[in-house]
C-alpha positions, 0 to 999 in steps of 0.5 A: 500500500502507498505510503507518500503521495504528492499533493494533487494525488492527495486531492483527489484521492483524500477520502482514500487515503482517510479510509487508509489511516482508519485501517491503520495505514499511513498517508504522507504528503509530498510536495516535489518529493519531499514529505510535508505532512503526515495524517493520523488518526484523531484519538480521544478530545482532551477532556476539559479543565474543571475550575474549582475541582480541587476545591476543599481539597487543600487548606492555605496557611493563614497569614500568620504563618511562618513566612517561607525559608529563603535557602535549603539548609533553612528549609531542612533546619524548619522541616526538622525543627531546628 
């Protein structure tokens, strides 16, 4: 089976070469030879962001909280307790 066609071929064969890519094929377009694009198959939409999903699911520090060490070795001194 085909693999690469040239730009008029893929015009007027397009519904050949979807019907290709469904059954698992591959279809490259060429223009003078050289390949320019390929066609695939579509998988599954993304599914959409939902605002506020992780609502409830984390608690911010109020603002009096210790602020936040600047460096490593604070951090790990205010992890341990130091």
């Amino acid at each position: 089976m085909q693999t690469q066609f040239n730009i008029h071929e893929a015009k007027s064969q397009l519904s050949r070469l979807i019907e290709q890519v469904e059954a698992g094929g591959e279809a490259v377009i060429a223009r003078a030879g050289k390949p320019i694009v390929r066609l695939v198959l579509v998988g599954d939409a993304p599914q959409r962001r939902m605002l506020g999903r992780l609502e409830g699911r984390f608690k911010l520090p109020d603002e009096h909280a210790p602020p936040i060490p600047e460096t490593p070795d604070e951090f790990i001194d205010a992890v341990e307790g130091r």
